[in-house]
GUDOVEX-577669 format. One line per field, with one value per atom (N, C-alpha, C): chain; atom name; y negated, x negated, z. Coordinates in steps of 0.02 Angstrom, whole numbers. Each point is the difference from the previous one (the first is absolute). Layout:
! GUDOVEX-577669
kette = (A, ...) $
atom = (CA, ...) $
py = (Y, ...) $
px = (X, ...) $
pz = (Z, ...) $
This chain:
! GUDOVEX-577669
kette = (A, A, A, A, A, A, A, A, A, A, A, A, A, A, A, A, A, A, A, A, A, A, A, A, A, A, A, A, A, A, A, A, A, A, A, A, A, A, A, A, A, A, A, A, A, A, A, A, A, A, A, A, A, A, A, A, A, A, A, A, A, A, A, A, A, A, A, A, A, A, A, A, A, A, A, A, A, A, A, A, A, A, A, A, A, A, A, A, A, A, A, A, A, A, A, A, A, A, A, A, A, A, A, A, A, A, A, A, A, A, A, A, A, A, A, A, A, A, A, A, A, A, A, A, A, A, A, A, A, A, A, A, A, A, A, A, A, A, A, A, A, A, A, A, A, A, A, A, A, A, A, A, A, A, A, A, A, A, A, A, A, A, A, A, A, A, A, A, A, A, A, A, A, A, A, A, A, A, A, A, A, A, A, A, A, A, A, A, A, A, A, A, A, A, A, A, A, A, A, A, A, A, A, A, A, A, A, A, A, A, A, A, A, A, A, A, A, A, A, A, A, A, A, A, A, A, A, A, A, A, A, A, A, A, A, A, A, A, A, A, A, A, A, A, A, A, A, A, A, A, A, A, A, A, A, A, A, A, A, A, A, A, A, A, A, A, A, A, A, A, A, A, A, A, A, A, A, A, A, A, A, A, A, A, A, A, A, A, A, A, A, A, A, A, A, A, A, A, A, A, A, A, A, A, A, A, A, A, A, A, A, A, A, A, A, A, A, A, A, A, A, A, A, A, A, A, A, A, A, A, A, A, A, A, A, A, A, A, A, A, A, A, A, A, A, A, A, A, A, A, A, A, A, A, A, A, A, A, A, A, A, A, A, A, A, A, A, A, A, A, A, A, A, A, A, A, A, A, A, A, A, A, A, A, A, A, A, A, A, A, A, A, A, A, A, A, A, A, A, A, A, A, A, A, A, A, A, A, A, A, A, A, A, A, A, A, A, A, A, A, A, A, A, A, A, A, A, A, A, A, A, A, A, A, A, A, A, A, A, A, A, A, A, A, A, A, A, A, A, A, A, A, A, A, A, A, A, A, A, A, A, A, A, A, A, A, A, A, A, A, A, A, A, A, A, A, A, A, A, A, A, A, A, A, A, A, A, A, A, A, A, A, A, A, A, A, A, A, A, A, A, A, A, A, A, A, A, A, A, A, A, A, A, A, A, A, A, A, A, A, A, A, A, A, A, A, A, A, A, A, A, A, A, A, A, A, A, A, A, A, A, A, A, A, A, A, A, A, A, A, A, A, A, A, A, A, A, A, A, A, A, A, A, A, A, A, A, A, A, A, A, A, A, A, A, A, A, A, A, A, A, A, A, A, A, A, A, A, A, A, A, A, A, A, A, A, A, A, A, A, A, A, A, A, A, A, A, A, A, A, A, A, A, A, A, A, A, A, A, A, A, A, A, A, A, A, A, A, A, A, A, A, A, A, A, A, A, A, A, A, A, A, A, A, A, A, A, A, A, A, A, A, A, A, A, A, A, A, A, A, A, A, A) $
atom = (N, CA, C, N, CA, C, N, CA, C, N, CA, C, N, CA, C, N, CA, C, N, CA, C, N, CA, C, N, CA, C, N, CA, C, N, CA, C, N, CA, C, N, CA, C, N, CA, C, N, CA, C, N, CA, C, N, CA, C, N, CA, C, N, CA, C, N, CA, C, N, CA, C, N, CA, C, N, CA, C, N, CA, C, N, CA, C, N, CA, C, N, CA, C, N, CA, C, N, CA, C, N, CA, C, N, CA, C, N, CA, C, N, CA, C, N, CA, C, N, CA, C, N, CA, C, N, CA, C, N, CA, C, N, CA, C, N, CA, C, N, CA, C, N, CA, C, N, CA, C, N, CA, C, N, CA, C, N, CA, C, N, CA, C, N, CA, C, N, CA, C, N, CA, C, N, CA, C, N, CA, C, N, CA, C, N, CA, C, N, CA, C, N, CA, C, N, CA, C, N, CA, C, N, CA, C, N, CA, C, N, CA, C, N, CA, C, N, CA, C, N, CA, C, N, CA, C, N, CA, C, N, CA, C, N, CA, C, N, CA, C, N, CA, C, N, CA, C, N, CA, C, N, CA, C, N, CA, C, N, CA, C, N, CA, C, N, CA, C, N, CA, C, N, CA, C, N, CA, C, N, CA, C, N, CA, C, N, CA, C, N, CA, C, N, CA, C, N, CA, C, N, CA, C, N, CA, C, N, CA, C, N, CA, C, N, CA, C, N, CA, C, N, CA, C, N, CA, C, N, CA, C, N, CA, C, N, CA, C, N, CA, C, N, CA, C, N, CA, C, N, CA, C, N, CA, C, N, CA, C, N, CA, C, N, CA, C, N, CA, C, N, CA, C, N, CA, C, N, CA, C, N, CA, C, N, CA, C, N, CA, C, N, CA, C, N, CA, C, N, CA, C, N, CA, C, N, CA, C, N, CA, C, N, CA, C, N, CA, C, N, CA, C, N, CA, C, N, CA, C, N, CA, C, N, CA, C, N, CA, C, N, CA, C, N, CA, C, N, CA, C, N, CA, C, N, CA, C, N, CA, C, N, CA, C, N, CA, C, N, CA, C, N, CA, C, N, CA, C, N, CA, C, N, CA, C, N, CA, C, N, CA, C, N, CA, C, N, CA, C, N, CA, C, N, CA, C, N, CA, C, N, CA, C, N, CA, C, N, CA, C, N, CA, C, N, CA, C, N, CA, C, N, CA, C, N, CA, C, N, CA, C, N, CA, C, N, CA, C, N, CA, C, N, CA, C, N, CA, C, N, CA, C, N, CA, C, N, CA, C, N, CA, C, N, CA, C, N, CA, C, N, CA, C, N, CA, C, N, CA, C, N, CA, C, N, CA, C, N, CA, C, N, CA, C, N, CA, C, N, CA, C, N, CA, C, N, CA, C, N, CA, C, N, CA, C, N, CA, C, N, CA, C, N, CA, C, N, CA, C, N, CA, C, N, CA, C, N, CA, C, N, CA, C, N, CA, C, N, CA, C, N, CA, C, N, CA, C, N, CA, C, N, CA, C, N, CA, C, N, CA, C, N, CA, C, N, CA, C, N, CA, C, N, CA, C, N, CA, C, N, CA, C, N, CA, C, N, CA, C, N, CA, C, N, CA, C, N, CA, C, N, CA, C, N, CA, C, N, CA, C, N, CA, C, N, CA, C, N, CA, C, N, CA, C, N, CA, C, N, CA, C, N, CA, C, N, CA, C, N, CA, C, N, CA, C, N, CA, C, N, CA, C) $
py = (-719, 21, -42, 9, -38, 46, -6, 31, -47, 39, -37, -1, -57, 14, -31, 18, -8, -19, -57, -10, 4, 49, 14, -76, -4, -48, -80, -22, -47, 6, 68, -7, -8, -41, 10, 50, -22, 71, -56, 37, -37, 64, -25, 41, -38, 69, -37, 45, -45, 29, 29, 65, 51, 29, 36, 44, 52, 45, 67, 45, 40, 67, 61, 43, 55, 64, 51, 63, 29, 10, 25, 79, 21, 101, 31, 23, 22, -40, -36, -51, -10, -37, -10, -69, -33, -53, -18, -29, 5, -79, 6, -54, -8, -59, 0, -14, 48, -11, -34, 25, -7, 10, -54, -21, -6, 39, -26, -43, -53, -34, 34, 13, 28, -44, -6, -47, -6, 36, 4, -50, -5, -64, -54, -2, -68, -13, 50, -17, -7, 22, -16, -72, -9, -92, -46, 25, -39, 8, 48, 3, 55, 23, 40, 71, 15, 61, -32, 40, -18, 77, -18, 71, 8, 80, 27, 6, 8, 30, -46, -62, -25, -30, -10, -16, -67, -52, -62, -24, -60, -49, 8, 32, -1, 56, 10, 69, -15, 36, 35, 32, -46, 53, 46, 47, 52, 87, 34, 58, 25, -8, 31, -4, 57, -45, 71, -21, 47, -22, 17, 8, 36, -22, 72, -18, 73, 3, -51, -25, -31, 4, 40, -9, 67, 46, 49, 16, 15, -52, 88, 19, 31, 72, 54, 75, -4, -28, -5, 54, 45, 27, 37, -2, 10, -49, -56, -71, -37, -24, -30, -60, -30, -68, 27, -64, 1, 43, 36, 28, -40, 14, -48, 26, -33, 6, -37, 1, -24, 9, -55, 6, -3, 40, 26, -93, 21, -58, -20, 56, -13, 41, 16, 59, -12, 74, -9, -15, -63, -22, -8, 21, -16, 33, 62, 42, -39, -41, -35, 6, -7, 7, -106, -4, -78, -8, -67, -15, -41, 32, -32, -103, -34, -72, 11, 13, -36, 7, 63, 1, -11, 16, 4, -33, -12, -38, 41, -27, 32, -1, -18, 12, -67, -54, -49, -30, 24, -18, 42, -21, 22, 67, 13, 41, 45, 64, 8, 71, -4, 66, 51, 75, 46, 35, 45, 79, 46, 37, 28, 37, 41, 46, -21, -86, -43, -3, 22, -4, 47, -6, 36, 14, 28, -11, 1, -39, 14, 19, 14, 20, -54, 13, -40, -51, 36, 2, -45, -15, -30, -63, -75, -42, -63, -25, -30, -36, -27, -53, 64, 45, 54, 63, -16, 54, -48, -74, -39, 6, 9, -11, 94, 26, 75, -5, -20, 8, -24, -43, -30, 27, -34, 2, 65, 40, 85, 46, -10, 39, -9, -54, -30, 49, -43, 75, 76, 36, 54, 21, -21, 22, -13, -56, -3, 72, 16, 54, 59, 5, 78, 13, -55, 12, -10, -83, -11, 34, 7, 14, 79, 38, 49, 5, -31, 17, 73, 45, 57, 8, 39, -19, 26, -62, 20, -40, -13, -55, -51, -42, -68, -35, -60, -42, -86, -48, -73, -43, -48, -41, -79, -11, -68, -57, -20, -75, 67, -56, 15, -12, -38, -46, 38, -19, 24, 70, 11, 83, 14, -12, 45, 8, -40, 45, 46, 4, 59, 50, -20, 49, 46, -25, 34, 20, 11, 37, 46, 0, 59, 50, -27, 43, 40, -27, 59, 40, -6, 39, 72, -31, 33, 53, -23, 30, -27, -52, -13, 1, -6, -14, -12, -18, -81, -58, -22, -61, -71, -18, -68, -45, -69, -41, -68, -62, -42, -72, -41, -52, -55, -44, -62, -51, 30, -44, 52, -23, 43, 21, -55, 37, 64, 6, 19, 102, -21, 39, 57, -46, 33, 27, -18, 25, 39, 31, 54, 57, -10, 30, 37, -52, 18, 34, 7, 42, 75, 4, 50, 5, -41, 8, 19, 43, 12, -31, -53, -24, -96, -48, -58, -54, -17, -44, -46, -51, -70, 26, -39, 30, -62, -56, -32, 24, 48, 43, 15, -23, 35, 70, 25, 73, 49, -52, 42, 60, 10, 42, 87, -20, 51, 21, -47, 38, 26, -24, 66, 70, -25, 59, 50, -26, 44, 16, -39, 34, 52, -1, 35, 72, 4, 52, -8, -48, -25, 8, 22, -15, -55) $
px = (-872, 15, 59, -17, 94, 38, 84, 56, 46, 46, 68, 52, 17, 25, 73, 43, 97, 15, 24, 31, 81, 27, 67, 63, -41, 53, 8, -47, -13, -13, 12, -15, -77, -47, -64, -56, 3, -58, -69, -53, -65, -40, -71, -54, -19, -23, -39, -62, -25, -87, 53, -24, 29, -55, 5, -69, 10, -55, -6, 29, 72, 5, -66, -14, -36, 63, -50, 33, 5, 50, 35, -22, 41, -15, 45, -29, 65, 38, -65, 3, -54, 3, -43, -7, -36, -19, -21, 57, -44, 3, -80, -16, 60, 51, 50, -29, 36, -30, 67, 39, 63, 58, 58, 66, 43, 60, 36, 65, 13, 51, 83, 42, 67, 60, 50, 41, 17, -2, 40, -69, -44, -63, 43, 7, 37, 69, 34, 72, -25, -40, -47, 4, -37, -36, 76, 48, 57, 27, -10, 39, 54, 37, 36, 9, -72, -17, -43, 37, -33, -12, -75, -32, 56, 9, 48, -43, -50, -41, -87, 13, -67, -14, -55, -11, -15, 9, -13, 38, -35, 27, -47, -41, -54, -31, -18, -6, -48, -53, -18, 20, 35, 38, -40, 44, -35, -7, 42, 29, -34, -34, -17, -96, -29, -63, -37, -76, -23, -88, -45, -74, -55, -54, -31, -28, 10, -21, -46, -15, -59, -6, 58, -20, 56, -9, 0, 23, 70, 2, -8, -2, -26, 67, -22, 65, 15, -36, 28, -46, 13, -22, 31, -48, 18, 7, -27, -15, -54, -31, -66, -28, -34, -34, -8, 33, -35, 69, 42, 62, 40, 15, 72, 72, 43, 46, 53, 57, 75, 29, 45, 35, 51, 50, 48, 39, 64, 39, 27, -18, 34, 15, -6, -19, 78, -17, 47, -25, 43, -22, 66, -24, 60, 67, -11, 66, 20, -19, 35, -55, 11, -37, -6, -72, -22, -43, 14, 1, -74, -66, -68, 26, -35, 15, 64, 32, 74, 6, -9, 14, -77, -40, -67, -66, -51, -43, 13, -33, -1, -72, -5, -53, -9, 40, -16, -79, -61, -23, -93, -63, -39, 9, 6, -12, 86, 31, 54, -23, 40, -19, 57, -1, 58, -10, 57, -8, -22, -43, -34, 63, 45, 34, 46, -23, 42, -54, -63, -31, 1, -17, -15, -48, -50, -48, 20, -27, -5, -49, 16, -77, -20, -70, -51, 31, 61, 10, 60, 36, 58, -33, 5, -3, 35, -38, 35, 82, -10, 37, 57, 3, 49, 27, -45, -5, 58, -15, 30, 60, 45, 93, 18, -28, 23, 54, -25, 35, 57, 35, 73, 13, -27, 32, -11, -24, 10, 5, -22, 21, 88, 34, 58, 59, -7, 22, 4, -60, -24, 38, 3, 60, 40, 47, 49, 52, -54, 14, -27, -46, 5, 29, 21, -6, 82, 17, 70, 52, -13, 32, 7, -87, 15, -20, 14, 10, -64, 32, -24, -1, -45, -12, 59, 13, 60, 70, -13, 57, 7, 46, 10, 21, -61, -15, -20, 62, -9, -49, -50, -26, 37, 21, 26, -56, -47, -30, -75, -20, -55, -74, 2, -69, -46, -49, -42, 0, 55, 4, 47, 46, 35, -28, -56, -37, -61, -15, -33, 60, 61, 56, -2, -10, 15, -45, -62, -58, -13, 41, -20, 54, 83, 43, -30, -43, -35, -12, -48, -36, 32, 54, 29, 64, -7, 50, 62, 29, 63, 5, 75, 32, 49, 45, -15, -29, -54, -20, 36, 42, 32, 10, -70, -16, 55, 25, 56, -39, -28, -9, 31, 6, 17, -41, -51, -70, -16, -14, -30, -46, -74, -62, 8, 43, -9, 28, 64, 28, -76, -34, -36, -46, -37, -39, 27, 65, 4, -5, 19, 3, -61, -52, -83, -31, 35, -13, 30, 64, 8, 75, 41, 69, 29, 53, 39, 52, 28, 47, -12, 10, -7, 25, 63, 64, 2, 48, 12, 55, -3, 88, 46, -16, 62, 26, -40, 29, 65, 53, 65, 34, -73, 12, -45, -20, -28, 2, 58, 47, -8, 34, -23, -42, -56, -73, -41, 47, -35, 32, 67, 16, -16, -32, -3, -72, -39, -94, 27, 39, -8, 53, 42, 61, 57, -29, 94, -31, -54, -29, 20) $
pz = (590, -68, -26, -75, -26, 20, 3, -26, -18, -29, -19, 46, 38, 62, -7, 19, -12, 81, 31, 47, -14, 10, -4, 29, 56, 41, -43, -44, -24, -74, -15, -78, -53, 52, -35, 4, -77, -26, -19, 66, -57, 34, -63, 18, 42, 64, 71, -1, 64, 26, 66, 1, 61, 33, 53, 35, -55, -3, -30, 27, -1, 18, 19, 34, 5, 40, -55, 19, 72, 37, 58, 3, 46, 1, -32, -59, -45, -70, 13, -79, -35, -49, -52, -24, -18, -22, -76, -45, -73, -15, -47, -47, -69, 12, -28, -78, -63, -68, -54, 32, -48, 48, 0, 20, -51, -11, -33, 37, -38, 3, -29, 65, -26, 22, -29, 3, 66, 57, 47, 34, -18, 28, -17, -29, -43, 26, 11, 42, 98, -4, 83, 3, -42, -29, 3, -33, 5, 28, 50, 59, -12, -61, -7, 25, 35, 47, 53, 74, 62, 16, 31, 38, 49, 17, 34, 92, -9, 66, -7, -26, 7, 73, 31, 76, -5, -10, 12, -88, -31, -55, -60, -6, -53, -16, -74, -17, -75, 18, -76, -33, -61, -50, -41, -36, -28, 4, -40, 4, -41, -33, -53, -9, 35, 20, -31, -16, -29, 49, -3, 0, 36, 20, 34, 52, 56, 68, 19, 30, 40, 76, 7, 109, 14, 42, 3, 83, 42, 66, 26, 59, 40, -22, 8, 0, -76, -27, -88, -21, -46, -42, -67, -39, -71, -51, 18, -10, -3, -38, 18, -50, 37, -29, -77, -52, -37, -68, 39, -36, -40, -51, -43, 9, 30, 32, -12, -1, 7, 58, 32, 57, -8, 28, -10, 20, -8, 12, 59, 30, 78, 53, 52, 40, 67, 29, 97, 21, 30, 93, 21, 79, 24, -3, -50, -12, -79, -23, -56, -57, -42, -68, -22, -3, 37, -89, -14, -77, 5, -37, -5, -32, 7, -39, 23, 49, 15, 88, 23, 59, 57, -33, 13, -65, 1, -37, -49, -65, -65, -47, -49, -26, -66, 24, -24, 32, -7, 51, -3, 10, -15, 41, 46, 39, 23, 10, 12, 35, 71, 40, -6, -3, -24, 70, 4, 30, -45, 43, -91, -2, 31, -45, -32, -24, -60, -50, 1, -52, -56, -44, -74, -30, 2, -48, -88, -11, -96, -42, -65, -33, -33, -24, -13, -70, -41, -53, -13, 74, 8, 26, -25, 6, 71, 29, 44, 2, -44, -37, -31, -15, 0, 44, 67, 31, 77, -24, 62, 1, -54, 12, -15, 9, 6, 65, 49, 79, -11, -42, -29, -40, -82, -56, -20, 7, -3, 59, 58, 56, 3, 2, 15, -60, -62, -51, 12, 30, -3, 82, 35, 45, -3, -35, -28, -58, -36, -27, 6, 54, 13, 85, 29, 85, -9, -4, -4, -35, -82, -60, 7, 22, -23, -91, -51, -51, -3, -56, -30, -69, -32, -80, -26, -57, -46, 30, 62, 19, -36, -16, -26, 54, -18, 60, -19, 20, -29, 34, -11, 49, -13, 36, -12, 29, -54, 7, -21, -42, -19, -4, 87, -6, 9, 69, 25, 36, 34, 34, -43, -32, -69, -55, -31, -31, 6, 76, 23, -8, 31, 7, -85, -45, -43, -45, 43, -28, 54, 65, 27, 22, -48, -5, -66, -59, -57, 30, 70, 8, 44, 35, 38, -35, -74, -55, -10, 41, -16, -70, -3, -96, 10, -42, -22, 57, -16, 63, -64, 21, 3, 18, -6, 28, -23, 61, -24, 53, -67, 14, -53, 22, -32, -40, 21, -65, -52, -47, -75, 13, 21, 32, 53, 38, 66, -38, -41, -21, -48, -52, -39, 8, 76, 31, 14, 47, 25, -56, -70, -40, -22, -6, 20, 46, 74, 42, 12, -47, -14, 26, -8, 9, -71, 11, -58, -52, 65, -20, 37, -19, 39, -17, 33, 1, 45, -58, 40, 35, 54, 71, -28, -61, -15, -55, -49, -50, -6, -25, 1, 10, -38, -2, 41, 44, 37, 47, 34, 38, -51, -78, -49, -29, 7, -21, 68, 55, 55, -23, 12, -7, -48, -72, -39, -2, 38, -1, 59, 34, 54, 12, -61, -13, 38, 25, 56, 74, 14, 70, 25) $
């Protein structure tokens, strides 16, 4: 099969011809539909991030993987050929929490094998191509502010940077009720979107006055 393959020790990224993965005891095997690309691929690529626990120099990148069952490995159940699915971002081994496309293969790649109890199923209604960066750009947010933060409705709560997981961040602090959500980026686009997603308030951090228009969306919080 292709994948997108990253030799860490040397820096090159090409698409290769690899053997086919197949499902083990206690895994799953999916027909890959949708990968998203997240910056931290890209700081891989430049080297600016090294796998912490990879076993040799080369790796299929890819965290963000979406498509459906095709191989089904032995003690699995609740799973089956033919399912639409998302894989989570990354599972335990070893006692350590081990990063899919970084520490182990990923889903740059026709074929990508999971533990199923990293799989997901999705509905019919949720699209590949939207169902693939859930495991980051909204899983990542979404424990951020309900596992780490804690936040509770009616808190006032800032996201600083407003890309890809900060503006999930501030469509699923709506949901979670915060107030004032006060998003602080430095681009106009990045800013007006959050505004579109439902932030209240959304500031430049070189603003002069910025220090006082927290304080005053927020009553001196």
């Amino acid at each position: 099969m292709l994948a997108g393959r990253l030799n860490v020790s040397t820096g090159k990224f090409a698409v290769e011809e690899v053997d086919e993965p197949h499902a083990g005891p206690g895994q799953v095997r999916i027909a890959v539909r949708a990968a998203g690309v997240c910056l931290s691929d890209v700081h891989l690529i430049q080297g600016m991030l090294k796998p912490l626990y990879l076993a040799g120099d080369s790796v299929t990148l890819g965290h963000e993987t979406a498509g459906v069952i095709d191989e089904v490995g032995a003690g699995v159940t609740g799973l089956t050929v033919g399912e639409r699915v998302l894989l989570q971002a990354g599972e335990f081994g070893g006692g350590t929490v081990l990063t899919r496309g970084v520490d182990y293969d990923g889903g740059w790649a026709q074929y990508a094998v999971s533990s199923a109890a990293t799989v997901v199923p999705i509905p019919d209604t949720l699209s590949f191509e939207q169902a693939c960066f859930i495991p980051d750009a909204v899983s990542t947010p979404w424990a951020a502010i309900t596992t780490t933060a804690g936040v509770q409705a009616a808190r006032a709560v800032g996201v600083w940077g407003v890309g890809g997981l900060g503006a999930h961040a501030v469509q699923l602090l709506r949901m979670v009720g915060a107030a004032p959500i006060i998003a602080v980026d430095p681009l106009p686009g990045a800013r007006e979107r959050a505004l579109h997603f439902g932030a209240d308030l959304a500031l430049d951090p070189a603003d002069p006055e910025f220090a006082s228009l927290i304080g005053e969306a927020t009553g001196g919080v």
